[in-house]
N, C-alpha and C positions, 0 to 999 in steps of 0.2 A: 754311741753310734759307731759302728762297724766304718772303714774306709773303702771306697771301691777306686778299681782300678776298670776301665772301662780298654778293649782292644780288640783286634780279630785278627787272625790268620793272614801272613801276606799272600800265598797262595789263592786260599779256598775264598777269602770274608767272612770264613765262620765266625759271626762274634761269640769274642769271649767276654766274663766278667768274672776281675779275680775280687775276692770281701776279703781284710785285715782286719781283726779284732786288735786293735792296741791298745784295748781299755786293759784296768786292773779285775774285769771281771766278767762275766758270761755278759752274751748278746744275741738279740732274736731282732732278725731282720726278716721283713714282710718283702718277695720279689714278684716282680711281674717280668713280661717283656718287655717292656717299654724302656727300659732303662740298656737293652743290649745293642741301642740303636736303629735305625732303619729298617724295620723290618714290614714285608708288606702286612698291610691288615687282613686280607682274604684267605692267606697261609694258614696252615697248621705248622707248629713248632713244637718240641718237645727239649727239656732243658736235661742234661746230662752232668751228672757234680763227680767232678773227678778224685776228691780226695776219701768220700764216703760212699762213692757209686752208684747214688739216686738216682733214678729216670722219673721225673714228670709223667704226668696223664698227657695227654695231649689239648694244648692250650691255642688259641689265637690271643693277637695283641689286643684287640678291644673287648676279648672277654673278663671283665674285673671278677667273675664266680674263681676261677682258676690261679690265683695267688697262691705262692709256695713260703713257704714259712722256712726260716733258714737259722739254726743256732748254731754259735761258735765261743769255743770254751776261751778262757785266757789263752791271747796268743794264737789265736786257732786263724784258720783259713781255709777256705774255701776258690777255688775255681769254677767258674761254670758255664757249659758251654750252651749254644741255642744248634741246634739242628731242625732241618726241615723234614715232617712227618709227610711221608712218601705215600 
């Protein structure tokens, strides 16, 4: 299992959520919203991976159809940020 770092922006509250792979071998982690903290439920959000440049479809938190599938190689990492779909 991958390790998350859970934080957001002191500015904005963008949350972020950074994933470390420390295992000695690949890793597929299943994401939702729910884990980037408080976010309203009626929102539309879209998740932004800053190391591979993925954009999400556009998700709400109580939709479970919209889980994003996340692989990181040894050693790998990932950030990812949540933005509100305007």
């Amino acid at each position: 299992m991958a390790k998350q770092l859970i934080t957001s922006t002191i500015h904005t509250s963008t949350p972020m959520l950074g994933i470390l792979n420390i295992n000695s071998y690949p890793v597929t982690a299943t994401l939702r919203l729910a884990p980037f903290g408080e976010l309203a439920n009626t929102d539309t959000f879209i998740i932004r991976a800053n190391t591979s440049v993925y954009i999400s479809a556009p998700m709400q938190v109580s939709d479970e159809a919209h889980a994003q599938i996340l692989s990181l190689y040894v050693k790998g990492y990932e950030i990812l940020i949540v933005y509100p779909q305007k």
